[in-house]
C-alpha positions as CSV (number, residue, x, y, z in Angstrom):
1,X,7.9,4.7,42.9
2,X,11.5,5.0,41.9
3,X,12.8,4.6,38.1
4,X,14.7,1.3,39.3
5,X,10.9,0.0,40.5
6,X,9.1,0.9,37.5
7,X,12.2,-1.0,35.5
8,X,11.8,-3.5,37.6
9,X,8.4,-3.7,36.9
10,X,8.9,-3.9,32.8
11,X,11.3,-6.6,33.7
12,X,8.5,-8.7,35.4
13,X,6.6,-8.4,32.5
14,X,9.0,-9.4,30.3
15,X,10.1,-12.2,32.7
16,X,5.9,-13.4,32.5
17,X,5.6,-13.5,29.0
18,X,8.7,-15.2,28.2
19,X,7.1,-17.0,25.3
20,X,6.6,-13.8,23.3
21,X,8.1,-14.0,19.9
22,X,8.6,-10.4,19.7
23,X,8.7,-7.2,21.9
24,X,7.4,-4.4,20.3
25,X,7.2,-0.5,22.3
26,X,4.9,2.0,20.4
27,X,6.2,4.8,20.8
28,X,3.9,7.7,22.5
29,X,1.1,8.4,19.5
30,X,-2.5,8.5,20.1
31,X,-4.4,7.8,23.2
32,X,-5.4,4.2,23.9
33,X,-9.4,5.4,24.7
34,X,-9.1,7.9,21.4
35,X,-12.6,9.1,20.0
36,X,-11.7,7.1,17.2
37,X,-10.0,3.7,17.5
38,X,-7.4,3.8,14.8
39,X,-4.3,1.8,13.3
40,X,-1.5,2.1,16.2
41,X,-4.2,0.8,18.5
42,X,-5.4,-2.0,16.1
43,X,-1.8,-3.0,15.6
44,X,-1.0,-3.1,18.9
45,X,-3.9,-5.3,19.8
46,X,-3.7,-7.6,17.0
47,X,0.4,-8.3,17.5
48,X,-0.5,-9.0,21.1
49,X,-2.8,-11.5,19.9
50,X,-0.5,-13.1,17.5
51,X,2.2,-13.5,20.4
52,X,4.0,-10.6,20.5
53,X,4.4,-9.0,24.1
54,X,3.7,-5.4,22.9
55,X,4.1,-1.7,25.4
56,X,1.3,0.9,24.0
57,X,2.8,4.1,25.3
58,X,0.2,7.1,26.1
59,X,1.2,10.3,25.0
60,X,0.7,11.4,28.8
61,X,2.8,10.5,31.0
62,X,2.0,10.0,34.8
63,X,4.2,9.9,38.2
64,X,4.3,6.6,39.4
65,X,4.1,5.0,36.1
66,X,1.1,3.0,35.2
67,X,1.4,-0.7,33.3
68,X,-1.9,-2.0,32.6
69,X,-2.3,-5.2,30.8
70,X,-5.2,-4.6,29.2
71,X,-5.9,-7.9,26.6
72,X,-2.9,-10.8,27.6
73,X,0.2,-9.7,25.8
74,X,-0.7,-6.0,25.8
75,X,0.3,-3.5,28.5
76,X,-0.6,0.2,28.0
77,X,1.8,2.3,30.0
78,X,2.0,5.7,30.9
79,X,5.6,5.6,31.9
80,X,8.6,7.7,30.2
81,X,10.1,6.6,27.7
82,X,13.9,5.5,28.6
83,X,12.0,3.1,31.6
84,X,12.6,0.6,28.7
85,X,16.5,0.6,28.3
86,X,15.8,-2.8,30.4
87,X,14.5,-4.4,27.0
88,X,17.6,-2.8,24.8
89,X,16.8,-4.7,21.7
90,X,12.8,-4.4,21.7
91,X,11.4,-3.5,18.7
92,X,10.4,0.7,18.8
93,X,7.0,1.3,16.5
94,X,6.9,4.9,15.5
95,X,5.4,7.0,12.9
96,X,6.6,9.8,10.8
97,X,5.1,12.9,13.3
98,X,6.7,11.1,16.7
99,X,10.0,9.8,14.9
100,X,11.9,12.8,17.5
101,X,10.6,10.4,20.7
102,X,12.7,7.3,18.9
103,X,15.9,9.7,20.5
104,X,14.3,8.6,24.4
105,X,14.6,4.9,23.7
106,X,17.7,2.9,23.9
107,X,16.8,0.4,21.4
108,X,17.9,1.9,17.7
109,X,15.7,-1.4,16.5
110,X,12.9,0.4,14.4
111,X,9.4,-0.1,12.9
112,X,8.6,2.7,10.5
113,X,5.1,3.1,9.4
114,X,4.3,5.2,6.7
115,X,0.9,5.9,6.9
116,X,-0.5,8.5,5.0
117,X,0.6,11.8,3.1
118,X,3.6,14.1,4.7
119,X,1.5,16.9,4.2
120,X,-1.2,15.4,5.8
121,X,0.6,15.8,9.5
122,X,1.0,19.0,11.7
123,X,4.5,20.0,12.1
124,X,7.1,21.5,10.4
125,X,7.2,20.4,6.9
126,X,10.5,20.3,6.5
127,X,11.5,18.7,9.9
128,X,9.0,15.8,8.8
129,X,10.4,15.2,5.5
130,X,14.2,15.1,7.1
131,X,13.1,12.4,9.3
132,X,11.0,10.5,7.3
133,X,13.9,10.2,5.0
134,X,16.3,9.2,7.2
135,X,13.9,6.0,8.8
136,X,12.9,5.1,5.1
137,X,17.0,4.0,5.4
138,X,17.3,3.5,8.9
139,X,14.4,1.5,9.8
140,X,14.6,-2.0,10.5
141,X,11.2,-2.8,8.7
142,X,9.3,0.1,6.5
143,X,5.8,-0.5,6.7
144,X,3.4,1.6,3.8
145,X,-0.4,1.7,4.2
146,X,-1.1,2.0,0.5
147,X,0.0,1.1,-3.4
148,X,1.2,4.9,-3.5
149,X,3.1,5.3,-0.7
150,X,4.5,2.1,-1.1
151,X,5.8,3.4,-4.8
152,X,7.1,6.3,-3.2
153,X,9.0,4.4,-0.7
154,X,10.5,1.8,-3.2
155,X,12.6,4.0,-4.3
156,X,15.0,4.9,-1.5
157,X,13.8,1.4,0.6
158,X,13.5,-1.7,-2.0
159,X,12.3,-4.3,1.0
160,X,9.7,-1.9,2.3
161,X,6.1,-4.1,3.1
162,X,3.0,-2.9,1.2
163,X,0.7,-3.2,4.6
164,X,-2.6,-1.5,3.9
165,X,-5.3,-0.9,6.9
166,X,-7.6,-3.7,8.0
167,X,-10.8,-4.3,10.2
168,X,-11.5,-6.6,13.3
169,X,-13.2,-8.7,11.9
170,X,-15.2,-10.2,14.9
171,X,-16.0,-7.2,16.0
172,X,-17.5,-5.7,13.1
173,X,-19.5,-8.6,12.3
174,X,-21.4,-8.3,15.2
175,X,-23.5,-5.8,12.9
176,X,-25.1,-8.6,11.1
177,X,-27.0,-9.7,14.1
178,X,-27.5,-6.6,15.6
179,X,-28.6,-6.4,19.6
180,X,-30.0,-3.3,20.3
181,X,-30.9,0.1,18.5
182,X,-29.2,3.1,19.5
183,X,-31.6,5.7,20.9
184,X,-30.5,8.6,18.7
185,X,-30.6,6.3,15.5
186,X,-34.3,4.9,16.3
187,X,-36.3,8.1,14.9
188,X,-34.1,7.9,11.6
189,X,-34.8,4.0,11.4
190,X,-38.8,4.9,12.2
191,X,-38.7,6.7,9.3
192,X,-38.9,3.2,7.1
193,X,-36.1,5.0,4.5
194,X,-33.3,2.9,3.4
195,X,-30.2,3.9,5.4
196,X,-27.0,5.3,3.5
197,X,-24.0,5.5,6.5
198,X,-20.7,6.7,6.7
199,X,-18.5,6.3,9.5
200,X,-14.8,7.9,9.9
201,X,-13.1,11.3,10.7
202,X,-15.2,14.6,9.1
203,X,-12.3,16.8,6.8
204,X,-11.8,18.5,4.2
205,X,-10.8,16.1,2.3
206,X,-14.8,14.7,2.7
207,X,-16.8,15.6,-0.6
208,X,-19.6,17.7,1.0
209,X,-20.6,18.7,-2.2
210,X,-21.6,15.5,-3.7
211,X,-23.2,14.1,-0.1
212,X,-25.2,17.8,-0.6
213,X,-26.9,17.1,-4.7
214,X,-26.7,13.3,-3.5
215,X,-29.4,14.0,-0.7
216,X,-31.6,16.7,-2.4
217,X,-31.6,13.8,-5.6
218,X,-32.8,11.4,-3.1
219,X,-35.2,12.3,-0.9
220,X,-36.5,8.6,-0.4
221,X,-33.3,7.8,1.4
222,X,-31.6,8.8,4.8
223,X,-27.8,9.7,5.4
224,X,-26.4,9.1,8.7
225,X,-22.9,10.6,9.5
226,X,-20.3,9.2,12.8
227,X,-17.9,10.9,13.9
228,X,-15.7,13.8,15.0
229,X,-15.8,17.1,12.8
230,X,-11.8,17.4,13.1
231,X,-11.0,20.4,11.0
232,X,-14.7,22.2,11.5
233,X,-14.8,21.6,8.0
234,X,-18.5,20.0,8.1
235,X,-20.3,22.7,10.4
236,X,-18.8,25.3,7.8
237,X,-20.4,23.2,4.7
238,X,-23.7,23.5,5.6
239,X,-24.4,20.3,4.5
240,X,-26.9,19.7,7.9
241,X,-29.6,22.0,6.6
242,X,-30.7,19.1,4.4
243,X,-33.3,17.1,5.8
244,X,-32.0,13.2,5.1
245,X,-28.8,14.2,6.5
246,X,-28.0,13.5,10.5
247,X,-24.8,13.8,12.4
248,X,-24.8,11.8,15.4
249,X,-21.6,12.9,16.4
250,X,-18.6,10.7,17.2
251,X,-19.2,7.2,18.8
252,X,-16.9,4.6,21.1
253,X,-15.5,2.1,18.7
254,X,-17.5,-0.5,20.9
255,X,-20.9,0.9,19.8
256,X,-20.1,1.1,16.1
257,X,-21.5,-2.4,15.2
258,X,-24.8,-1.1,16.7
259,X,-24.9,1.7,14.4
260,X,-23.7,-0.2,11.2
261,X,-26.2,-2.7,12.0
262,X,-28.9,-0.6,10.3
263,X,-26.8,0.9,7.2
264,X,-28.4,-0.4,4.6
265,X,-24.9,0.5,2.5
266,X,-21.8,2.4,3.8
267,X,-20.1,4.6,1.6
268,X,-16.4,6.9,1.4
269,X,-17.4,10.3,-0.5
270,X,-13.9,11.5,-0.4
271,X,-12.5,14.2,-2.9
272,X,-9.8,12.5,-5.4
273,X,-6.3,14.4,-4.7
274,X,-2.8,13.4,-3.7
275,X,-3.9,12.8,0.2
276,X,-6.7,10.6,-0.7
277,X,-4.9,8.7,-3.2
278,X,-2.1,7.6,-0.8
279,X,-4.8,6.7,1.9
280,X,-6.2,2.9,2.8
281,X,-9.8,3.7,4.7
282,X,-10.1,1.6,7.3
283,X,-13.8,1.9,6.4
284,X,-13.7,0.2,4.0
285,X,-13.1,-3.0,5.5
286,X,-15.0,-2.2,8.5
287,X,-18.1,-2.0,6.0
288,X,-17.1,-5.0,4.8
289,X,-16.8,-6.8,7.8
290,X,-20.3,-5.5,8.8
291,X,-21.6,-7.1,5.9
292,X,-22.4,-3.9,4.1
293,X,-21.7,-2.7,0.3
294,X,-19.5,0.2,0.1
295,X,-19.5,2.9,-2.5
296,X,-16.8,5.2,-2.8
297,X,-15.3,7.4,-4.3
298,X,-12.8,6.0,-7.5
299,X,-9.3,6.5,-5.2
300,X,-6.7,4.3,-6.2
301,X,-7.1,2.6,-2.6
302,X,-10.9,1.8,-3.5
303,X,-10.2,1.0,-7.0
304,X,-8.0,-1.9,-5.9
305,X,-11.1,-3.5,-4.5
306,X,-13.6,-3.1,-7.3
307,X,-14.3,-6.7,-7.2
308,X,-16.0,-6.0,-3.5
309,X,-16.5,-2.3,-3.9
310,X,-19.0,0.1,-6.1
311,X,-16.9,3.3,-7.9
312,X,-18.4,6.3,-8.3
313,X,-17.5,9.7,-9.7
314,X,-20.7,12.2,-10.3
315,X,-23.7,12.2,-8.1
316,X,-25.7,10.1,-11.1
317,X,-23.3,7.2,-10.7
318,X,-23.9,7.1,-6.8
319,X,-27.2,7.4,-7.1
320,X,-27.5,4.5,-9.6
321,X,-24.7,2.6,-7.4
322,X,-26.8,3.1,-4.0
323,X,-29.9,1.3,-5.5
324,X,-27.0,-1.2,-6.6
325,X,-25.9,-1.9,-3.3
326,X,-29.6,-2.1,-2.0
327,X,-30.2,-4.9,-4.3
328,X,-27.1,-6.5,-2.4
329,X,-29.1,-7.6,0.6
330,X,-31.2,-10.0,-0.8
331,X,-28.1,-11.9,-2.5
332,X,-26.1,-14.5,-0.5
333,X,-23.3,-14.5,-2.8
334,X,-22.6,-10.7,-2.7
335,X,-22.5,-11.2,1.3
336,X,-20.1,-14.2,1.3
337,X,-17.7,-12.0,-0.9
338,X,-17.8,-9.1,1.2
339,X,-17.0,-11.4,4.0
340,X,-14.3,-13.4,2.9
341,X,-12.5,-10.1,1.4
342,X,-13.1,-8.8,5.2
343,X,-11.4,-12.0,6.7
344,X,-8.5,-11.6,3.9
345,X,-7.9,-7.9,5.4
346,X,-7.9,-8.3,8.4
347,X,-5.8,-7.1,11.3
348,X,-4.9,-10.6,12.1
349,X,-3.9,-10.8,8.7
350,X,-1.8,-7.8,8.8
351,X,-0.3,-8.3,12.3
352,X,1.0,-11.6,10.6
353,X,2.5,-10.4,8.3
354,X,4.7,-8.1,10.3
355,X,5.6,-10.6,12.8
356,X,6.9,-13.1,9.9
357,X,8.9,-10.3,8.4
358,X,10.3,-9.1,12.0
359,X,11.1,-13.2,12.9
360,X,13.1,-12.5,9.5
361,X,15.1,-9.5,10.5
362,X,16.0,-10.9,13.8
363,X,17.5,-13.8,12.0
364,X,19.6,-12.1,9.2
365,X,20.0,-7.8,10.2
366,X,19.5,-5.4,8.0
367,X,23.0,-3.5,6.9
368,X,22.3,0.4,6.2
369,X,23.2,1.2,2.6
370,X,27.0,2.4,2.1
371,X,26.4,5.9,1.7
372,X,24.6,5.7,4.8
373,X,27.2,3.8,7.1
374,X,30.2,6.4,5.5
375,X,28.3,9.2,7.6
376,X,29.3,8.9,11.1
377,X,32.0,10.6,13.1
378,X,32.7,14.1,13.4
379,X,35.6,16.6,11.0
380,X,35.5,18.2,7.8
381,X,35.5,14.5,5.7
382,X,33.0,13.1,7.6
383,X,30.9,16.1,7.2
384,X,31.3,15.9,3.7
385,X,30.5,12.5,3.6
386,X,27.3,13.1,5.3
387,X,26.3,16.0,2.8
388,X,27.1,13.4,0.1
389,X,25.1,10.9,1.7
390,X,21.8,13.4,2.0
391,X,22.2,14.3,-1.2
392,X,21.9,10.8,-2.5
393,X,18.8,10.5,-0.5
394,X,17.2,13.0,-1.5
395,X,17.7,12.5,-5.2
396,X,16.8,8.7,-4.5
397,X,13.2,9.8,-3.0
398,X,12.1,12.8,-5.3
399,X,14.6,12.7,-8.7
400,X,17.1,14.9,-10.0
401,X,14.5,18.0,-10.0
402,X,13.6,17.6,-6.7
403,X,17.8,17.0,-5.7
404,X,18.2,20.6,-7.6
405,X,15.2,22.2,-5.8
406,X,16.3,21.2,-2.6
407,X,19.6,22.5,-3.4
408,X,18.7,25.8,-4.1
409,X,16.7,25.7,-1.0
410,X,19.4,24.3,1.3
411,X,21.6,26.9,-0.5
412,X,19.2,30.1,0.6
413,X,19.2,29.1,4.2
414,X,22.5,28.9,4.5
415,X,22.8,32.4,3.4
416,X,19.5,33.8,5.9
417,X,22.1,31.6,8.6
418,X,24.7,33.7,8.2
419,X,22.6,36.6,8.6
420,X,22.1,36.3,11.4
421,X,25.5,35.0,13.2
422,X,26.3,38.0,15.6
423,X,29.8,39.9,14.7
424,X,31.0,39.6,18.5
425,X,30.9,36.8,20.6
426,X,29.4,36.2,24.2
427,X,31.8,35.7,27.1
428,X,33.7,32.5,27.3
429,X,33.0,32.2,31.0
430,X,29.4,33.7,30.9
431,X,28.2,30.8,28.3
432,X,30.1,28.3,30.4
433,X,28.1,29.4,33.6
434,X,24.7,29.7,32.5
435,X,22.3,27.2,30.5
436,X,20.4,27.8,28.1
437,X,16.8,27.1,28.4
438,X,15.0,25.5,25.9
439,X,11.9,26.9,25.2
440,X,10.2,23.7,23.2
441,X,10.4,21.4,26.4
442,X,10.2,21.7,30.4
443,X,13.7,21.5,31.8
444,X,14.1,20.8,35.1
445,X,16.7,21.6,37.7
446,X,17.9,19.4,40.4
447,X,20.7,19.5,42.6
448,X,20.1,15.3,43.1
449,X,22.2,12.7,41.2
450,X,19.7,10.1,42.5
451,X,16.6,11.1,41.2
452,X,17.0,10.2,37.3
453,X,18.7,7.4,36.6
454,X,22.6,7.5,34.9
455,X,21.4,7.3,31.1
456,X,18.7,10.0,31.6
457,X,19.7,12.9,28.9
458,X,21.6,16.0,31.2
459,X,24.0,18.6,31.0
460,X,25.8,19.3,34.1
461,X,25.5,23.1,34.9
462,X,29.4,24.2,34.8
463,X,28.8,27.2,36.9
464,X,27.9,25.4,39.9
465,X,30.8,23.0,39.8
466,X,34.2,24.2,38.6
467,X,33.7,27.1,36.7
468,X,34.8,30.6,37.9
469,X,32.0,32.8,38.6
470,X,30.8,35.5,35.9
471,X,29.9,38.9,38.2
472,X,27.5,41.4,37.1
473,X,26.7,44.7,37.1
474,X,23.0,45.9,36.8
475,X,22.3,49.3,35.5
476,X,18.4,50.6,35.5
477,X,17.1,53.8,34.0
478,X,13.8,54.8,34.8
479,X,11.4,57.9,34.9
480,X,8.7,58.6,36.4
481,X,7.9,54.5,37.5
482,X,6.1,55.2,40.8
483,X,3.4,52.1,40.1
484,X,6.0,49.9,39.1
485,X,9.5,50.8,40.9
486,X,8.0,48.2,43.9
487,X,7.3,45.1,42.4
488,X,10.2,46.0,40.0
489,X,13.0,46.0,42.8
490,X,11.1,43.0,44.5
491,X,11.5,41.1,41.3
492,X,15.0,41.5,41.1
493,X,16.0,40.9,44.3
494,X,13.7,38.0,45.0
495,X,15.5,36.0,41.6
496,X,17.5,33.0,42.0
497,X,20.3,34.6,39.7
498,X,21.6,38.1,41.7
499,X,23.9,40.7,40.2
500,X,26.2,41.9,42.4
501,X,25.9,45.4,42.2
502,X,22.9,47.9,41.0
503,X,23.3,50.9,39.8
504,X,19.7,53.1,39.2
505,X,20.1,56.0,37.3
506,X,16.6,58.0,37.8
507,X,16.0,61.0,35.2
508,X,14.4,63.0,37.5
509,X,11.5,61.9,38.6
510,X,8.1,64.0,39.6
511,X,6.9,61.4,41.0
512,X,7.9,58.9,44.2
513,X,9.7,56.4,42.4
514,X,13.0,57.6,43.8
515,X,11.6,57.3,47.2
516,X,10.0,54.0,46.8
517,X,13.4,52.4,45.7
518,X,15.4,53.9,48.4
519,X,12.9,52.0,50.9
520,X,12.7,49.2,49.1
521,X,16.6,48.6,48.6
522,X,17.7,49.8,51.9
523,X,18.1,46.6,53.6
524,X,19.7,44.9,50.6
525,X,22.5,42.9,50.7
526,X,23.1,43.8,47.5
527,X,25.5,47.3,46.9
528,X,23.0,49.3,45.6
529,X,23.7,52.9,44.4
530,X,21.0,55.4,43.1
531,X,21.9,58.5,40.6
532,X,20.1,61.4,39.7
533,X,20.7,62.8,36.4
534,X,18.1,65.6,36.2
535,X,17.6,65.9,32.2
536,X,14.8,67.1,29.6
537,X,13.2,64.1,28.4
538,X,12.2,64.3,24.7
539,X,11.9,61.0,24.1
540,X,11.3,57.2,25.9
541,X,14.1,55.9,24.1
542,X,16.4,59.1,25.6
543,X,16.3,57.2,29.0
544,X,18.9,54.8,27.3
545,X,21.5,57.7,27.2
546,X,21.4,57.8,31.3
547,X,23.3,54.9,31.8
548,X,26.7,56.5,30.1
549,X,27.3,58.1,33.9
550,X,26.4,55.0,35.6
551,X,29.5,53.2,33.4
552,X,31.9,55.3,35.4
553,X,30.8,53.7,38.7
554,X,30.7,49.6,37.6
555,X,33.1,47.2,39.5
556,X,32.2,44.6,37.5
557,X,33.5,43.9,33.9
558,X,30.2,43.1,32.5
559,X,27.0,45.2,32.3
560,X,23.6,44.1,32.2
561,X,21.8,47.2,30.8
562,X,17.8,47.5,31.5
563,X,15.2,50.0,31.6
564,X,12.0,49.4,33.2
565,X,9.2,48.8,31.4
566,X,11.3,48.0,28.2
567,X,14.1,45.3,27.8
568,X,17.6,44.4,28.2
569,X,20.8,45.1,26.5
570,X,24.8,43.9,27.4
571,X,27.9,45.4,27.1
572,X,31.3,44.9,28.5
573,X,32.9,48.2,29.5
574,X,36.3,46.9,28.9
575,X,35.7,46.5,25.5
576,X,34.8,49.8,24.4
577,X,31.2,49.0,25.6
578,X,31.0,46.7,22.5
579,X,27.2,45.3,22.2
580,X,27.4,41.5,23.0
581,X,24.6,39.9,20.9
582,X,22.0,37.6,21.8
583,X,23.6,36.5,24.8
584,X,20.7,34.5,26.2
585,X,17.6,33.1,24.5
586,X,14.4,35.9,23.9
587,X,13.5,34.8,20.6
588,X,9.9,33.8,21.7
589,X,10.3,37.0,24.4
590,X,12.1,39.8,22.3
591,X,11.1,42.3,25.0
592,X,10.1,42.3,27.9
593,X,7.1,44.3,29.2
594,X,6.4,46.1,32.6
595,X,8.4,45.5,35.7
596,X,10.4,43.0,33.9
597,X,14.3,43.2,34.1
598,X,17.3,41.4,33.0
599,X,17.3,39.3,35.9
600,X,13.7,38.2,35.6
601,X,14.0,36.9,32.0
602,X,17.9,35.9,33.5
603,X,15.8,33.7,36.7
604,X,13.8,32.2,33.4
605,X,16.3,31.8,31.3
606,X,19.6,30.4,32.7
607,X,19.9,29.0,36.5
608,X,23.6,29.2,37.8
């Protein structure tokens, strides 16, 4: 399949569901089958089912691209990203650790949804904080999960939507008429013990503690745990030694109503700090929707809901809240509460919500604030204006301390930045030849103007079109290399980038390695010349001085420097052999070990 047939594809579906009020592309997140079934997912089921025509992208991608349609209105795709410049005003979902992915999609039409702590996500810190600056402004509709991110995000974003987590409602309620009994719950349910379940992600931001006093307190009840351990934090607690606590492991989100069918109360006994405070449990309104009183821990999420939800802090207020919530069964009333407030969160509910305040922004767009718009183009004002601009964000999001701090901050990397600018620059024509490679990403090399389509992200490789061609001369000291001289002289003749002379300065060696590279060069098309310098050898490092009579012999103007088994360094004779810094990227690769030259990191590193 071609690019122009899998955009031809997204255009049939688009053409089928012209009725859609919105289109809406999640950006790649978290797998659509995921251990646990979490709010991305939910979202993007529950906007399909409002009318929306929503694209859930997998984070793995797949050659031909797939486009299932999975519920009516919602196709999960594993397709690259920029197959959806056909839908140029979509609506792009992301959150604040894929924000980068936003740059693959032609649509600058944003959903931003803040969803928990910064700190909370892997990544670099500071790389996180940019961006999620930056789409608290940018975004087309800011989205916060709970009352203290949404205070947080008032600041810099005044129409930002306080849009906390929700349950499925029909699913969950399944677990009030339960079908069947889950063969690793049944000996736990034999027991005849009230049953006291949690459900949810194991992490350190769990109480094990309190769950630990809880059970030994209460012996006459059991305590079932589901789901993944996702920071190893629970085998390292110890908390399984206890007898009336069972880990079933993680379950598939269509099995969950079985096993909440027989909690007798669900509880969240989550440590109070600055992640959980800025977190909506989904639980919570899962329990809800089960039918089941929830106890948790007094977060401000929980505390919201006290009219639905038991608070507790020590393990004497659970234990006097769990006989609470047992008492719950037998009242009617209690259960009709917990079930309207499950119907009033819902993810119907909150799929609304978005689509009415999406159907807004499509009638009246949103204008970037001024300090924003005064940032593009390029030169010294606009640069200024730009610092100016950050500057008000960041003081808008954290306060005059926090503007100061990140001053300072700013300040010292500047300084470590100009540490480390090397004093003599690279050759115009050798950075104009070669590219880069970036070690974050696969690149990929192609020679074919057809296979990607016109507005895939390139650079053209200059040296292969107009650019004059940089030629190089390889010098190679070496001692005593007899198991490596071989595969060493293989290696670099065998690369896609050749030098075009090389120049082997042995130190007189005891061993074959002379002989070996005589053989192995012979039929070389490459000039090859080989020098014996028979000197005392203190030192490794001494092999270095060997190529000073080599410089006498170059043709070529500039030197690529190796020894084998070491590394590389570059010099251009002309220039009073003058050490050119950093000339091509090794700062994951500093040196290079064994039969590793120049021209191996070189075929790696740059294609010409």
């Amino acid at each position: 399949m071609s690019y122009n047939e899998a955009e031809q594809q997204v255009l049939e579906i688009v053409k089928k569901h012209t009725d859609a009020s919105q289109i809406i592309i999640f950006a790649p997140s978290l797998p659509w089958e995921a251990s646990m079934f979490q709010r991305p997912q939910q979202l993007a089921r529950f906007l399909a089912k409002q009318g929306a025509l929503v694209f859930y992208l997998q984070p793995l991608r797949s050659w031909p691209p797939v486009f299932d349609e999975v519920e009516d209105g919602l196709i999960v795709c594993q397709a690259p990203s920029d197959t959806f410049h056909v839908v140029p005003n979509a609506f792009i979902y992301a959150l604040t650790w894929n924000i980068p992915l936003l740059a693959y999609f032609p649509s600058q039409r944003v959903i931003y949804d803040y969803l928990d702590e910064i700190s909370v996500f892997h990544g670099e810190q500071v790389r996180l904080q940019r961006d999620h600056g930056d789409y608290l402004i940018k975004a087309d509709l800011v989205l916060t999960t709970s009352q203290n991110l949404y205070n947080q995000a008032v600041n810099l974003r005044k129409d930002c939507v306080l849009c906390q987590n929700g349950a499925d409602v029909d699913h969950f309620s399944k677990a009030i008429h339960p079908s069947s009994l889950p063969d690793d719950l049944r000996p736990i349910v034999e027991k005849g013990k009230p049953i006291i379940g949690y459900h949810g992600a194991m992490a350190r931001w769990f109480d094990y503690d309190l769950l630990r006093e809880l059970a030994q307190k209460r012996e006459d009840l059991e305590f079932v745990l589901i789901g993944v351990d996702h920071d190893q934090s629970l085998q390292e607690s110890q908390i399984l030694e206890a007898k009336n606590i069972h880990w079933l492991g993680a379950k598939p989100y269509q099995e969950l109503p079985d096993y909440l069918a027989y909690f007798n109360a669900g509880i969240i006994p989550f440590e109070v700090n600055q992640i959980t405070n800025a977190t909506s449990p989904i639980k919570l309104f899962e329990y809800m929707a089960a039918g089941k009183p929830v106890i948790a821990s007094p977060m401000q999420e929980t505390v919201r809901y006290g009219e639905f939800v038991l608070i507790a802090s020590t393990v004497d207020e659970w234990s006097k809240q769990i006989d609470a919530a047992l008492s719950y069964r037998l009242d009617e009333k209690k259960q009709a509460v917990l079930k309207e407030a499950a119907s009033i969160n819902s993810w119907a509910a909150r799929a609304s919500l978005i689509l009415e305040k999406l159907a807004i922004i499509g009638a009246s767009p949103r204008k970037l604030p001024w300090y924003w718009r005064l940032q593009s183009g390029e030169g010294r004002l606009q640069r200024l204006l730009r610092l100016i601009g950050r500057g008000i964000k960041v003081w808008r999001m954290v306060g005059w301390r926090g503007f100061v701090k990140g001053f300072f901050y700013k300040f010292a990397d500047q300084i470590n930045t100009l540490r480390r600018i090397p004093f003599f620059k690279r050759p115009r024509a050798l950075e104009e030849t070669y590219l880069l490679e970036d070690n974050s990403q696969v690149t990929l090399y192609t020679d074919d103007d057809l296979l990607f389509g016109e507005y895939w992200p390139r650079r053209v490789l200059l040296g292969q079109r107009d650019q004059p061609e940089v030629k190089i001369s390889l010098i190679a000291t070496v001692y005593n290399e007899e198991g490596n001289a071989v595969e060493w002289a293989d290696a670099i003749l065998s690369q896609s980038l050749l030098p075009h002379e090389i120049i082997i300065v042995d130190a007189g060696s005891t061993d074959r390695t002379l002989e070996l590279l005589k053989e192995r060069t012979r039929d070389s098309q490459i000039h090859v010349e080989l020098i014996t310098e028979r000197k005392l050898i203190l030192r490794l490092e001494e092999i270095w001085q060997l190529k000073r009579p080599a410089m006498r012999l170059l043709l070529y103007p500039t030197l690529a420097a190796v020894r084998i088994r070491i590394g590389l360094k570059i010099f251009r004779p002309h220039s009073g052999l003058t050490r050119i810094q950093k000339w091509f990227a090794v700062g994951t690769l500093p040196w290079i070990n064994k039969e590793r030259s120049f021209l191996i990191k070189a075929g790696r590193s740059f294609q010409k």
